[in-house]
Structure formats: C-alpha cells, structure tokens
BAFI-3210 file (N, C-alpha, C; in Angstrom, 3 decimals, decimal comma, padded with zeros to 6 digits):
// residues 178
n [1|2|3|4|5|6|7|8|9|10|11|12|13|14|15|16|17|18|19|20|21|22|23|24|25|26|27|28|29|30|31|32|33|34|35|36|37|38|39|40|41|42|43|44|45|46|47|48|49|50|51|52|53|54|55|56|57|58|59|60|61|62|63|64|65|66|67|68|69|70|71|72|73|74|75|76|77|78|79|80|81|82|83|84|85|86|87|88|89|90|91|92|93|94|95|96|97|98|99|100|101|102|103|104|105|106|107|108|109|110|111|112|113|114|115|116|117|118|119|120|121|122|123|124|125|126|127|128|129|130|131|132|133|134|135|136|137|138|139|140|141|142|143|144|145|146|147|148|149|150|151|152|153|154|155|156|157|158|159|160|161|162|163|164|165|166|167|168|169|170|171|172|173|174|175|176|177|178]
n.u [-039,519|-037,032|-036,545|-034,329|-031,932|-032,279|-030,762|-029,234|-029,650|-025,915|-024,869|-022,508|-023,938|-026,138|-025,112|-024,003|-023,940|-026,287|-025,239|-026,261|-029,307|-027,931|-028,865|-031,234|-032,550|-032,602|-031,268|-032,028|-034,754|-035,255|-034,410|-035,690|-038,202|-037,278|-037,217|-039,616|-040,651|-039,670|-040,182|-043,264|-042,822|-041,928|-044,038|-043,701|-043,977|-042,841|-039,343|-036,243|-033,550|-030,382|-031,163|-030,837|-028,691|-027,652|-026,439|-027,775|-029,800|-032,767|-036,202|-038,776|-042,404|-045,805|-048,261|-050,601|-052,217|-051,028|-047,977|-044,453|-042,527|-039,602|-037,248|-033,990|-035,061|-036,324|-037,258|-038,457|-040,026|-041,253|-044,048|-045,279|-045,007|-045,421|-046,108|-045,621|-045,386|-043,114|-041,489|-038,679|-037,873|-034,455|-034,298|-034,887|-038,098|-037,775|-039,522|-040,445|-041,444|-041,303|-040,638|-041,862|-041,738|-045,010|-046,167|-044,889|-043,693|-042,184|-039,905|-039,202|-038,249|-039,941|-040,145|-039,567|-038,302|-039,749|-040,875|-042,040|-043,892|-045,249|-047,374|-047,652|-049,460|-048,947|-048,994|-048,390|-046,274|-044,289|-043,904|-042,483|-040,129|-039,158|-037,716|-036,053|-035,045|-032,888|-031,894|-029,656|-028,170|-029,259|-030,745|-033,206|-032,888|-031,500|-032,959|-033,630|-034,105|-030,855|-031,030|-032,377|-031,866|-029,318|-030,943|-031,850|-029,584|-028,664|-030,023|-030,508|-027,735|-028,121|-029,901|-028,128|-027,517|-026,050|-023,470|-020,065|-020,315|-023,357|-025,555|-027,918|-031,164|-033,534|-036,363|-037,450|-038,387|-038,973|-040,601|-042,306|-045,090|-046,199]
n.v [-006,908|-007,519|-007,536|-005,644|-006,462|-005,385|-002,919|-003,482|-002,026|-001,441|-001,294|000,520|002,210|003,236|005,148|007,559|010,575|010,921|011,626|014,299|013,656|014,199|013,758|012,773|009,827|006,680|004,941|005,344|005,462|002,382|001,888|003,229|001,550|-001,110|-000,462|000,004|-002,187|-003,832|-002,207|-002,735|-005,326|-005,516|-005,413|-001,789|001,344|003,232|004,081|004,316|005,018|004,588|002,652|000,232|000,613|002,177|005,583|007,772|010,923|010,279|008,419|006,193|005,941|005,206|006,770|005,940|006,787|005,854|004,689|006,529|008,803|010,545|012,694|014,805|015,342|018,066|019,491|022,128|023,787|023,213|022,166|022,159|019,529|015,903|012,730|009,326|005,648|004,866|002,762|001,239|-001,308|-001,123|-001,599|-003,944|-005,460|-003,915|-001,008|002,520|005,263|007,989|011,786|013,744|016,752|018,107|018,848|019,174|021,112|020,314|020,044|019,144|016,698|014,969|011,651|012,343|014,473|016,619|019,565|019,162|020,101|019,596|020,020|018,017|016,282|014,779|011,407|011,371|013,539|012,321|010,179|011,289|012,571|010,259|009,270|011,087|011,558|009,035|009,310|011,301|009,796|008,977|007,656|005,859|005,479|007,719|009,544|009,118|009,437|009,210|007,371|005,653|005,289|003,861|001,429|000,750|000,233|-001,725|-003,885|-004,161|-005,172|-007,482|-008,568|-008,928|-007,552|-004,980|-005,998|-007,000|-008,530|-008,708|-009,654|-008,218|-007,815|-009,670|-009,097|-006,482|-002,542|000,583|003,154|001,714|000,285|000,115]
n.w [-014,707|-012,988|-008,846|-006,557|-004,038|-000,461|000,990|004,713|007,702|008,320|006,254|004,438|002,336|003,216|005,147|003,444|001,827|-000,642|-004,129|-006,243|-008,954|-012,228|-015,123|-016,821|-017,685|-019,761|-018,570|-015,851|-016,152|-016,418|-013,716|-011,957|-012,564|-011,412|-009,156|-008,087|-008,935|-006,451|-004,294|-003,927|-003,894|-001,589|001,276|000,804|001,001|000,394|-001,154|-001,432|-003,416|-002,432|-001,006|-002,243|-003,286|-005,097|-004,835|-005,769|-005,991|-005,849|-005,297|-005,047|-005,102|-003,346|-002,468|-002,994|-005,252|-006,988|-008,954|-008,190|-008,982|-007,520|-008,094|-006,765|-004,592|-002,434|000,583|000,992|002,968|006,439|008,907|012,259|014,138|014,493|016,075|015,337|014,901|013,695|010,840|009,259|006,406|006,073|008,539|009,539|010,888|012,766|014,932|015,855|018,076|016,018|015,963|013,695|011,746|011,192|008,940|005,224|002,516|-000,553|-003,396|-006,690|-009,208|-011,387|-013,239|-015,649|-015,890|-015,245|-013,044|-009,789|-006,726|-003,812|-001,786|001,616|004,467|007,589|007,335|004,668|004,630|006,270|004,863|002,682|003,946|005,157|003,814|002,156|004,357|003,986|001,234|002,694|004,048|006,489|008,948|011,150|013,473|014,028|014,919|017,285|020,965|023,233|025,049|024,222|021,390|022,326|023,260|021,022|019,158|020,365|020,543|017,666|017,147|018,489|016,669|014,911|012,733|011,205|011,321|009,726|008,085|007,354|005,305|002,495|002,304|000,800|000,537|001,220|002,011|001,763|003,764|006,315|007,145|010,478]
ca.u [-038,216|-035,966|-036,314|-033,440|-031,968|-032,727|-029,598|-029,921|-028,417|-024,801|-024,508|-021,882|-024,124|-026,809|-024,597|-023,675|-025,098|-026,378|-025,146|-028,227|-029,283|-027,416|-029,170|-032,708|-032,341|-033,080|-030,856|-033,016|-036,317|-034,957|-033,841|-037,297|-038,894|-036,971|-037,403|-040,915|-041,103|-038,921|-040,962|-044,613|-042,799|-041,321|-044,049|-043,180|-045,058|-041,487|-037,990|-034,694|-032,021|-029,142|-031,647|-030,490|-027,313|-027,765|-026,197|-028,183|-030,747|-034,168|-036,813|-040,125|-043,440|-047,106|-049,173|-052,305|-052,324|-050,341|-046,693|-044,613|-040,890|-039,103|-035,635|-033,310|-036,258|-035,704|-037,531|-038,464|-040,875|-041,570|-043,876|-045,581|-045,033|-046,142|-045,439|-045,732|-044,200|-042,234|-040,552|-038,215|-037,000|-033,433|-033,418|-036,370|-038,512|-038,127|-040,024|-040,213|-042,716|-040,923|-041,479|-041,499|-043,119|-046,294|-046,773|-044,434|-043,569|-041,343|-039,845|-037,848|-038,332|-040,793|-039,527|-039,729|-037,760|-040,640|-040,594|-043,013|-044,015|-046,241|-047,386|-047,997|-049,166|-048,893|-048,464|-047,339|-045,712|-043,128|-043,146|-041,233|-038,563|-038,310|-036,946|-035,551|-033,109|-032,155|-031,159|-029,234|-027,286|-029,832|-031,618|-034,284|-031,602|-030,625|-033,998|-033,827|-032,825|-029,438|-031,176|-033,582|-030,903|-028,382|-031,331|-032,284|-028,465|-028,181|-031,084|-030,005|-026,513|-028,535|-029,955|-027,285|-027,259|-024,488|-022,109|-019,673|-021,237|-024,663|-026,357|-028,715|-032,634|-034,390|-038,062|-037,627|-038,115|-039,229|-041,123|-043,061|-046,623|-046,357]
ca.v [-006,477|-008,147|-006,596|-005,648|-007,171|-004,169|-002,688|-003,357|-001,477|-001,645|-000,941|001,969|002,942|003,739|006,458|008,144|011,135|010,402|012,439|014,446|013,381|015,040|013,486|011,628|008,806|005,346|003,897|006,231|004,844|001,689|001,707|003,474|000,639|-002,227|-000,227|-000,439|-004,021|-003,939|-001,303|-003,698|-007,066|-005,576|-004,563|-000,580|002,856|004,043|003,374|005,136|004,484|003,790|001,244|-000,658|000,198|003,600|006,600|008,935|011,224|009,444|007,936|006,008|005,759|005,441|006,834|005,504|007,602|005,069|004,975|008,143|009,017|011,501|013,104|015,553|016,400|019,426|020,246|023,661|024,073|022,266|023,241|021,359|018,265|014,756|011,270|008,312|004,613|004,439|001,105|001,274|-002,394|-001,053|-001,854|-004,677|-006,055|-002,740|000,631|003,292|006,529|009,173|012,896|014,745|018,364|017,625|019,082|019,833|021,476|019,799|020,159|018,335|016,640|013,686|011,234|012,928|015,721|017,901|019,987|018,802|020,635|018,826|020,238|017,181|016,399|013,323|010,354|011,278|014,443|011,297|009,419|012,023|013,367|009,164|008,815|011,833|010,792|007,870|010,263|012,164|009,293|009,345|006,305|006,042|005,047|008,986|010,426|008,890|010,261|008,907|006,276|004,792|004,939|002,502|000,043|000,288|-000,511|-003,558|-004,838|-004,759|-006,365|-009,023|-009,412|-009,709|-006,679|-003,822|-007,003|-006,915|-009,622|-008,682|-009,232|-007,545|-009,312|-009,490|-009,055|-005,213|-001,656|001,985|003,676|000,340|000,601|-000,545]
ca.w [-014,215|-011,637|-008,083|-006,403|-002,763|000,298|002,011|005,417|008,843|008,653|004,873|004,250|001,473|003,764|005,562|002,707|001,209|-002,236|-005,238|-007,373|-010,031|-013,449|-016,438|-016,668|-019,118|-019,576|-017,149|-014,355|-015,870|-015,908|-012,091|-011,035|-012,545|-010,766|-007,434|-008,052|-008,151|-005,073|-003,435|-003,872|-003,372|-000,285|000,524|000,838|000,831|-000,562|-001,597|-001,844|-004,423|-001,421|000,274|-003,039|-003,634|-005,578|-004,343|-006,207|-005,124|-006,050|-004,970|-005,694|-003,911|-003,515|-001,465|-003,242|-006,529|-008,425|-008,736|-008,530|-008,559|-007,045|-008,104|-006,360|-003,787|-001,665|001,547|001,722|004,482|007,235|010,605|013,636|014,719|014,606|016,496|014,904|015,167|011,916|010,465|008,212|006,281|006,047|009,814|009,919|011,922|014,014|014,700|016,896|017,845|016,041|016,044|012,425|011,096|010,588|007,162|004,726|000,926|-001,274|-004,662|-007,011|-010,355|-011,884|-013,855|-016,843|-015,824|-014,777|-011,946|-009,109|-006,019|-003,336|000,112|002,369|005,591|008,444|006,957|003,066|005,133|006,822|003,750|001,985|004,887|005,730|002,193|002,176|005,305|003,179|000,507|003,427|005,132|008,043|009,551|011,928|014,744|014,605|015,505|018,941|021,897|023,292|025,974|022,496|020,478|022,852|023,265|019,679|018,445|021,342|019,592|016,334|017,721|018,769|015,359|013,678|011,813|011,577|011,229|008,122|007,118|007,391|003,898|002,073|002,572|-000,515|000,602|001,941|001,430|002,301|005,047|006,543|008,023|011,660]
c.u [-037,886|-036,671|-035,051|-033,093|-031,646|-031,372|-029,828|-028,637|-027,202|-023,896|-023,835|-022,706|-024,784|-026,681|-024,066|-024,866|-025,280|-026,329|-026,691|-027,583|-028,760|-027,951|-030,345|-033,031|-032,627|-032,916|-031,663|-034,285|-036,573|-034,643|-035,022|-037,941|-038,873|-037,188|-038,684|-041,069|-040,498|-040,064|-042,403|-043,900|-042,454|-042,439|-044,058|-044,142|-043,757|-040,282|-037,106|-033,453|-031,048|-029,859|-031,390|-029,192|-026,390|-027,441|-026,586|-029,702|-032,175|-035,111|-037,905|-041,106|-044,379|-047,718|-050,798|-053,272|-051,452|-048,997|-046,118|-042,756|-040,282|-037,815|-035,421|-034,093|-035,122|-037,015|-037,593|-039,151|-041,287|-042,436|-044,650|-045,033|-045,850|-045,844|-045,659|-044,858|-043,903|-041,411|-039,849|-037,732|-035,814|-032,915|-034,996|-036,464|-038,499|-038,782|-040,039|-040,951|-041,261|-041,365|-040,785|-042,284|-043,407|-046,571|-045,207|-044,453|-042,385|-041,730|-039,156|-038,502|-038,822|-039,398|-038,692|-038,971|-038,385|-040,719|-042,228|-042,812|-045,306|-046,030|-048,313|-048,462|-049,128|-048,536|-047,683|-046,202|-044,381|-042,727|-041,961|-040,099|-038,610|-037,404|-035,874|-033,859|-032,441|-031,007|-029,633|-027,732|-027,843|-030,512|-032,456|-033,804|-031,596|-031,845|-034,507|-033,411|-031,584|-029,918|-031,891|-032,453|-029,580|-029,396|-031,805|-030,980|-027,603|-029,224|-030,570|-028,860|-026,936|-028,973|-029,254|-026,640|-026,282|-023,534|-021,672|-020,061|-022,466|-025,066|-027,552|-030,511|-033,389|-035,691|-037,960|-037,720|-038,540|-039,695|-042,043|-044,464|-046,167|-047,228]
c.v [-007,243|-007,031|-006,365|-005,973|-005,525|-004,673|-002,874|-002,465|-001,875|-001,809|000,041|002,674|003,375|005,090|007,488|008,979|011,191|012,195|013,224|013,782|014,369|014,705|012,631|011,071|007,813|004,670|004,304|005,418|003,776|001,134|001,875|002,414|-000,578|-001,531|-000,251|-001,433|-004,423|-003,433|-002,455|-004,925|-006,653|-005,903|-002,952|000,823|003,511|003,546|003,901|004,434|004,068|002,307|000,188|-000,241|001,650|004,511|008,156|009,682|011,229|008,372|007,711|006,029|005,558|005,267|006,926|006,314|007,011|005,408|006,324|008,305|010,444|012,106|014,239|016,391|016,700|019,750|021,303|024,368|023,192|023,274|022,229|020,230|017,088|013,718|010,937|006,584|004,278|003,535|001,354|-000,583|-002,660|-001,606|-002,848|-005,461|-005,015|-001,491|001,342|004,460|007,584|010,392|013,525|015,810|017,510|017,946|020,190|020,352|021,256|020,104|019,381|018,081|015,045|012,661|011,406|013,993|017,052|018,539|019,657|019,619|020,148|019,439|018,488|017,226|014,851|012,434|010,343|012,488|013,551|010,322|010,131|012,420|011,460|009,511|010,092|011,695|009,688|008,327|010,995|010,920|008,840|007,751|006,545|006,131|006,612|009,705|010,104|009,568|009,364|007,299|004,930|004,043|003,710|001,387|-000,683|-000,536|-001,806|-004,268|-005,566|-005,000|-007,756|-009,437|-009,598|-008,790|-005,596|-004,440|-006,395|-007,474|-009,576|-008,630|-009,115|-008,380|-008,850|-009,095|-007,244|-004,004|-000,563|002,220|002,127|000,983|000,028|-001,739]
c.w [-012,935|-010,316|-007,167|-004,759|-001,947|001,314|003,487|006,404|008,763|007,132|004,932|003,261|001,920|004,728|004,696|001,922|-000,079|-002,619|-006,110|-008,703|-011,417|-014,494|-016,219|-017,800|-018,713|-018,757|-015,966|-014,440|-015,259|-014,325|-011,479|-011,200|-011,906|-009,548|-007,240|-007,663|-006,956|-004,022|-002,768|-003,643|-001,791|000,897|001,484|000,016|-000,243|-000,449|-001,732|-002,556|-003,456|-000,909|-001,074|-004,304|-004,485|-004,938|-004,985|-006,080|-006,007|-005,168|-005,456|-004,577|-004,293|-002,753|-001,995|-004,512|-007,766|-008,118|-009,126|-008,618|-008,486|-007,421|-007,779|-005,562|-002,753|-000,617|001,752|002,554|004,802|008,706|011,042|013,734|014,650|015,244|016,092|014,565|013,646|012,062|009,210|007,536|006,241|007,345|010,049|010,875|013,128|013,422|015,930|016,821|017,402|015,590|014,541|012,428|010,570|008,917|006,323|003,386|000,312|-002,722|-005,056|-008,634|-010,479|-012,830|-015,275|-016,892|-015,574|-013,653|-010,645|-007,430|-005,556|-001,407|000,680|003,865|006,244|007,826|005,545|003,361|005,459|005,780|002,953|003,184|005,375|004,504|001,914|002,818|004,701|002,167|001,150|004,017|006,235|008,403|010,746|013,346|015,224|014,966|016,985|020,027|021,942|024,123|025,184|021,611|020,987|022,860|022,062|018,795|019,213|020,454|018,335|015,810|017,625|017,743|014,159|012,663|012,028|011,270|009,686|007,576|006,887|005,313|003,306|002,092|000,783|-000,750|001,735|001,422|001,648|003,617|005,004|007,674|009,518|011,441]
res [x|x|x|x|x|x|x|x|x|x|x|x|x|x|x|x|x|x|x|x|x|x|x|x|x|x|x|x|x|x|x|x|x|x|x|x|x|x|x|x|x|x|x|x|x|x|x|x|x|x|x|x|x|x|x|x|x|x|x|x|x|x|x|x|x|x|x|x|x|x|x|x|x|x|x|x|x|x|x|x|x|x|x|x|x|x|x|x|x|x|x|x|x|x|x|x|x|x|x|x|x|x|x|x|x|x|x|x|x|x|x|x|x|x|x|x|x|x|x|x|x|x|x|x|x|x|x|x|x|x|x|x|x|x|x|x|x|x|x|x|x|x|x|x|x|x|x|x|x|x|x|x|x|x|x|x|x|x|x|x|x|x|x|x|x|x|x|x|x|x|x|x|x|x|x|x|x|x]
***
C-alpha cells in the first residue's frame, strides 16, 4: 500500500473535530492499512486519520503488540498526572515536557467492529489522549501555558509552518519518541 503525505501545523484539518465513525467497511480497512505504512515509514508510535487528511474518528498504533486500530475511542477515566517531552510530526522537529493523567480507561471499537476497552498507563496512557487530541482538533501547542505557547508558535513561524502554503511532509506521523 501507498503511504500517505502527514498534515502538518497550519492544516485546517488538524483543527477540526473529526466525525465518528458510522460504518466499518473496506474503505476503513483499506485506510487503516495505508496509515500503517505511514505510521512505520514515519516512523510513529501512532497516527490519526486528520494527520492525513481524514476527518473521521480513528486511529492506528503500536505500542509493541503488533498493529492495532482504534475507532470512535472514548476516554472515560482519567487520574494523576504525568510529565513528559512529547513530539508530535504534525508540528516536527519539535517537543515539549507535557503534563497528562497518568493512567487512563478507554473504549471504542477494533477494526472489526468489536468493542475494545483498555486501561493504560504513562507512556501508552499519552499515546492514546495524544491521538485522541488529534481526533479532537487539539495540538500539542494547546497544552502549554500562554508564555510556551508564544515561543513555541514564533518558532514554528520561523519554520515555515502555519503558512498557507505550508505542505504536507511525507516522512511523518503520530506521537514521536523524543
């Protein structure tokens, strides 16, 4: 399968909150499978349907159990806290310490249409609520304070990105390791 070119900062699709999913058919498998090869060429712990163009609420991943996909996940508990310097490729080449609940419980639906329910914590805990905010509209930009967040969007002035013209990089994609 083809992989597909990674939205970057200053995409409208990236502020937008993706639609759920209504039907799980070929074209879905199809799509999970090219975000796959996106995901590993990028390469990417995880992937969100907007960060390529998709406005619908999915996602792929792997946190080291093989590939996995996510649809119409739901957050339903969240508690402590964690820091950690998270990178996203939607806004690359940058990261930043941010603070998430430490452990959460999510639901939603496999590829297959099965219902999946996964308590997480720390690191696969931030993989799902990064991807999640993707789902949401959200970017990494908005978990800053106010003084982070002006030197984080001079930055990524200076590189170029946010422009109308900014286009899409081909080699990018989910939550990024530091």
């Amino acid at each position: 399968m083809s992989s597909h070119a990674i939205r970057i900062y200053g995409d409208p699709v990236l502020r937008t909150r993706s639609a759920d999913v209504t039907e799980i058919d070929g074209r879905l498998h199809t799509l999970a499978e090219s975000m796959f090869d996106t995901m590993y060429e990028a390469p990417g712990l995880g992937l969100a349907a907007p960060q390529v163009g998709v406005r619908k609420r999915l996602f792929v991943y792997d946190f080291g159990d093989g590939p996995q996909t996510m649809v119409n996940p739901e957050i339903l508990e969240s508690e402590g806290e964690w820091i950690y310097e998270e990178g996203c490729l939607s806004v690359p080449g940058l990261s930043w310490e941010i603070t998430r609940p430490k452990t959460i419980y999510i639901v939603g639906l496999d590829i297959d249409g099965n219902e999946v329910s996964i308590e997480a914590d720390e690191l696969e805990a931030r993989l799902y609520q990064h991807e999640i905010d993707h789902l949401d509209g959200i970017l990494l930009v908005d978990h800053l304070d106010d003084e982070q967040r002006r030197e984080a969007l001079s930055v990524i002035r200076e590189l170029g990105m946010g422009e109308p013209n900014s286009k899409p990089i081909a080699k990018a994609g989910g939550l990024q390791l530091p």
